[in-house]
N, C-alpha and C positions, 0 to 999 in steps of 0.2 A: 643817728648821730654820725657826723663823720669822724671815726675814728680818727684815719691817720692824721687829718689836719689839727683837729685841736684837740685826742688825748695822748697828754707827755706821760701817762702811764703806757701806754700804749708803744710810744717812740723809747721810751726807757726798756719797755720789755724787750726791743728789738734789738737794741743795743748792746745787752750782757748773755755770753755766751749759753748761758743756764742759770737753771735757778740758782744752783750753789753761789755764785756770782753774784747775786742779787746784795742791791744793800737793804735789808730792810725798812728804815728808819727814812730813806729816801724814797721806798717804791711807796710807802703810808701817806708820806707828805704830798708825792706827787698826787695819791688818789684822792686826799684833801682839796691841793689844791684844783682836779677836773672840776672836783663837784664845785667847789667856790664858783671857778671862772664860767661853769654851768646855768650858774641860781639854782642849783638845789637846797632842797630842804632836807634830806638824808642821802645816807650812803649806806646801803646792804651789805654787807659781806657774809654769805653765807655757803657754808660748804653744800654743794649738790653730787650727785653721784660721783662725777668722777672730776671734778672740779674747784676751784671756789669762785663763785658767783660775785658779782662786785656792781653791783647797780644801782642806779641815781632815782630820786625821787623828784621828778621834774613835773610840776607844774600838777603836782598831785597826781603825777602816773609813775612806774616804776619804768626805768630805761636803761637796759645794762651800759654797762661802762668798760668794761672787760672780764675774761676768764681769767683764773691763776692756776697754776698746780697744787694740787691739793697738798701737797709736802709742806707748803707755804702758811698754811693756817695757823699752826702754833707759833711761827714768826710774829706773823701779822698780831695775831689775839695778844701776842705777848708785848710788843711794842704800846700796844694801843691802853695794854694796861697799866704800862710805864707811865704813860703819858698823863694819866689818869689818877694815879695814884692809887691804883686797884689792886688784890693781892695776886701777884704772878703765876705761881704755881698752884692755886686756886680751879680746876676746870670745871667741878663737877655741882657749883652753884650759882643762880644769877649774880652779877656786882652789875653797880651804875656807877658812877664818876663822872667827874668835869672837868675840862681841859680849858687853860685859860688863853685867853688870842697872847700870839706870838708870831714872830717869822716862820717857826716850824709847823703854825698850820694857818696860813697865808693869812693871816689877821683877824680866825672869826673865833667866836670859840664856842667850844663842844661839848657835847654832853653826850658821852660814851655809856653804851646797855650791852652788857655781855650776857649769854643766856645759849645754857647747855642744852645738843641734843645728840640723839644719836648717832652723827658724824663728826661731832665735834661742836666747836662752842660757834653758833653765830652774833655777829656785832651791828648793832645798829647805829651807827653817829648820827646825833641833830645836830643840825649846824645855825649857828645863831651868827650873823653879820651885824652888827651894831655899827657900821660906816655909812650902811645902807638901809638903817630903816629907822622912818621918819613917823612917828604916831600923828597924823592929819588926819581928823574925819574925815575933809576935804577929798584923799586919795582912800577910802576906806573902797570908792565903788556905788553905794547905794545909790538908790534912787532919787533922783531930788526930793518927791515928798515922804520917802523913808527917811530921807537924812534930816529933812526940819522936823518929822516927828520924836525921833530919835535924840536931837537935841533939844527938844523942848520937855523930854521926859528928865533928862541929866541935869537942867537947869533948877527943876524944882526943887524944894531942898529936902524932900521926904520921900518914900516910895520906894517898893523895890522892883528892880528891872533884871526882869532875866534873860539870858540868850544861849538858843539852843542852836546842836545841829552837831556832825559826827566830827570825832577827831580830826581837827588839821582845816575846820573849816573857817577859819578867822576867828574864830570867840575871841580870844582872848586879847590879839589885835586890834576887834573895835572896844574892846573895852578899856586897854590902856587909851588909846585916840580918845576916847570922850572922859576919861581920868585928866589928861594932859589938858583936854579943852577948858576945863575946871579949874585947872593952877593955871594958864594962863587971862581966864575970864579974872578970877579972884583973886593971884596971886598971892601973897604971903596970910591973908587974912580966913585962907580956909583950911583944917585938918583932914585931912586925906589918909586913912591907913588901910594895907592889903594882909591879907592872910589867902597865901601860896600853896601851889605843888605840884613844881616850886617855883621861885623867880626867875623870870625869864628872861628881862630885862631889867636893869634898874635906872628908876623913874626918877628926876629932878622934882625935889621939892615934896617927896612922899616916902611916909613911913611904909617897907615892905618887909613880911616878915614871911619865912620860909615853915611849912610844919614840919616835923621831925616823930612821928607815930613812934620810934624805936625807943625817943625818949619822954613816951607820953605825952609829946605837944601834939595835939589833935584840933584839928579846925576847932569844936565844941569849947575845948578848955583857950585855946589862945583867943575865939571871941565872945568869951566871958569875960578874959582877963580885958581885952579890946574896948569892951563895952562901958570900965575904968577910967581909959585914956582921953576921953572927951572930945571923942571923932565927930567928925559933919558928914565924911563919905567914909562909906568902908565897901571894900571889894571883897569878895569870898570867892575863891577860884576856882570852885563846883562844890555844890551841893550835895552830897554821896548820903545822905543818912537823916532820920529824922529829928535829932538833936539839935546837927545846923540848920537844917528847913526850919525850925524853930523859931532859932534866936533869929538867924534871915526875915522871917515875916514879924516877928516882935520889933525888931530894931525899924523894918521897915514903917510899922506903927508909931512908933515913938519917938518922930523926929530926926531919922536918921536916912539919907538915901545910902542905897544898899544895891550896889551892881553885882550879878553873883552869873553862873551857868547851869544849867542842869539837862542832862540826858534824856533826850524822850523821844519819842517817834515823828512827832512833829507837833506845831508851834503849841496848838491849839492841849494836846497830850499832858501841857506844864501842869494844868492844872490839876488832870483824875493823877499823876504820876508824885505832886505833892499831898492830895486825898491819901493816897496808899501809904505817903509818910503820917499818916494819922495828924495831918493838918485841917482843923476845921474850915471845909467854906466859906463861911462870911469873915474867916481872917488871913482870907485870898482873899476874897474880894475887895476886902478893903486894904490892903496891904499891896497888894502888887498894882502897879501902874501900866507896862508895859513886858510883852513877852517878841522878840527879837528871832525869829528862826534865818538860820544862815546858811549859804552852799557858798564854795571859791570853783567858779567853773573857768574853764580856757575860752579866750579869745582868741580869732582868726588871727595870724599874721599880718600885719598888716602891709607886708612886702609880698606874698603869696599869693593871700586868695584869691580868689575867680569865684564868678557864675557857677551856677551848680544846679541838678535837677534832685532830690531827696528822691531813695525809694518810693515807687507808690504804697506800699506800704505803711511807711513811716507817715506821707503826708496825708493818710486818712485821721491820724492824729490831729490834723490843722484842721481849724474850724475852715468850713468849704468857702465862706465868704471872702477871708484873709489870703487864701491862694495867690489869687491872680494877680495881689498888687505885695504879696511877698517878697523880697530880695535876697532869695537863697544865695550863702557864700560861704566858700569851706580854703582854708590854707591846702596847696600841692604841695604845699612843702618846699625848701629853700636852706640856703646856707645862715643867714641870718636867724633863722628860727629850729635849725640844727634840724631840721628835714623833718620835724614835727607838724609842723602846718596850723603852730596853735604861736599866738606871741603873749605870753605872760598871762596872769588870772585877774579877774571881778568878780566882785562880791555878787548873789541873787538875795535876796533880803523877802523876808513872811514878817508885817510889822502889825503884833496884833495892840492895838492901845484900847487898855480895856476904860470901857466907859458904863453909863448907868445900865443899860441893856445888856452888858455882857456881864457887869456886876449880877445881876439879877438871875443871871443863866447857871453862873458859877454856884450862885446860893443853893440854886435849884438842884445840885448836882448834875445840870444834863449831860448827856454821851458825851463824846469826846467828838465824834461827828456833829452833832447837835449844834457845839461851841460854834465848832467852825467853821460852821454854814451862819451864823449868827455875827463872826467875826466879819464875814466875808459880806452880807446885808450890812454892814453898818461902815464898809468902803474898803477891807483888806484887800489889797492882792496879794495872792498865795504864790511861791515858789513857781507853779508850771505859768500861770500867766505872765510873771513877770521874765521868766526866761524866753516864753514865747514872741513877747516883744521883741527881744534883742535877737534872737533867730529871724525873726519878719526882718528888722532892722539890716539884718545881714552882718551882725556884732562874731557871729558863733553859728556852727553848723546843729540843724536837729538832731543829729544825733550824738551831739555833746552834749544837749540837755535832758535827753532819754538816758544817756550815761550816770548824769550826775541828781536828777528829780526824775523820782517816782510819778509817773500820770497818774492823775486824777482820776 
């Protein structure tokens, strides 16, 4: 990152004689707004030995932003918890809060995590831009025929669809995108309700409702009460337990589509990972329609790249045929893409739609390899081939997809 040109924390540090000097309320907002004017999606601040660490979450990598004097910590901690509504002199337990967009932090707003350790407290801010983000399948990234299957699973009015894949990897992004394609397919004529945690955005035209565990609203109890309300779609914000893997495949059964997430090791894993919730088989199989596995990997710049030859190494990875008519291209890095060599992220999409074959595999309980090899006979492409593509393509270097997908 070039520093001195575009961070004003940076140009502000150089500006006040010392720290004492320092405003803090001003050095918080400037580090707000780096990261804004960055596209980050967090900010670090974290005390390290002799330091405080201030780093940017760019493009799903961490990239510091600058050092502080570690004198500075209880400042910073303490503004942030002003800003937040969090108890001040509080050090010695986590708090979370949320900061609403204002001029003070350059129009986005935040959701502040404080969390004690033995240096002192570090803070994580998400930074949420609602000027800038547009729920379009259309811009989700997938594939073209990931994206017609993927809409033709939201279309129907029953089923549930689930989508996996590690924190921060879009879930929940294509799942407002194809909520939003729903109010505007149907418009006023469909009910739509979410159960959160927590909202991250609020959605035109849909009931969202946030849970609150402290006061007993738990996914389980708010969709039971849900289940009342005389919903057509209901969203469940992950899956954590087997109470709501429950009502999720019940509701899924009985006329209800049902978008939800759940944690597994890959696509294929939704199913032995809802077994272990003591969910029977054949009400997976007939309950779920589709399962969705997701990565957000970087794309080349597309003011930078060049030509490129990949380790030989790495290109014994590449099947030997695809070689020679490859189009290896990797970002040098540049001012526009702040000397990363990557310009902005797409989606890589695993789009398993289960059909009669895979119905029948589920029953069977087979492996979880078994599935997958099953999913993949009846037309899936998995994660490594579909990034492989866009690597041959020259989208992304090999070694962003080794970064970000496990080989096969």
């Amino acid at each position: 990152m070039e520093k001195a040109r575009v961070s004003e924390t940076t140009q502000y540090l150089k500006s006040v004689p010392n720290a004492t000097a320092l405003e803090t309320a001003k050095l918080v907002q400037l580090i707000v707004l780096d990261a804004v004017k960055a596209g980050a999606s967090d900010i670090h601040i974290e005390p390290w030995e002799t330091s405080i660490a201030v780093r940017l979450r760019l493009m799903g990598v961490l990239t510091e932003l600058v050092h502080l004097p570690s004198e500075l910590l209880d400042r910073i901690a303490g503004r942030l918890k002003v800003m937040a509504n969090l108890v001040s002199y509080q050090t010695d337990l986590p708090q979370e809060g949320h900061v609403v967009a204002s001029a003070d932090t350059a129009g986005v707003e935040l959701r502040i995590s404080v969390f004690p350790t033995v240096r002192g407290e570090k803070i994580v801010v998400r930074i949420f831009d609602p000027r800038n983000r547009t729920f379009e399948l259309s811009s989700l990234g997938f594939e073209e025929d990931t994206l017609k299957a993927f809409v033709h699973l939201i279309d129907r009015p029953n089923g549930l669809i689930l989508l996996t894949g590690p924190t921060g990897s879009g879930k929940t992004t294509a799942i407002y995108s194809a909520l939003c394609h729903l109010v505007h397919r149907a418009g006023p004529t469909i009910s739509i309700s979410t159960v959160e945690d927590p909202v991250e955005f609020n959605l035109p035209m849909i009931s969202q409702a946030q849970i609150n565990p402290a006061r007993e609203f738990t996914y389980p109890i708010a969709l039971r009460s849900l289940m009342r309300q005389d919903p057509q779609v209901i969203m469940i914000g992950e899956i954590r337990d087997p109470e709501t893997a429950s009502i999720a495949v019940q509701a899924g059964l009985t006329g209800h589509l049902v978008i939800s997430t759940i944690h597994s090791g890959s696509t294929a894993g939704v199913f032995a990972r809802l077994i272990n919730m003591d969910i029977e088989p054949f009400l997976l199989a007939s309950s779920i329609t589709g399962v969705v596995g997701l990565r957000l990997i970087r794309k080349n710049c597309q003011y930078c790249s060049a030509p490129y030859e990949p380790d030989p190494a790495l290109l014994r990875l590449v099947p030997a045929e695809t070689v020679e008519s490859a189009y290896f291209r990797r970002g040098a890095g540049c001012s526009e893409c702040l000397h990363t060599g990557y310009g902005g992220r797409t989606a890589l999409t695993e789009m398993l739609v289960v059909n009669e074959a895979l119905r029948d595999s589920v029953v069977q309980k087979l492996p979880t390899r078994a599935l997958q090899q099953v999913a993949m006979d009846q037309g899936m492409h998995t994660l490594w081939q579909t990034g492989l593509r866009r690597v041959m393509n020259g989208e992304l270097p090999l070694e962003e997809l080794l970064r970000v997908v496990a080989l096969e």
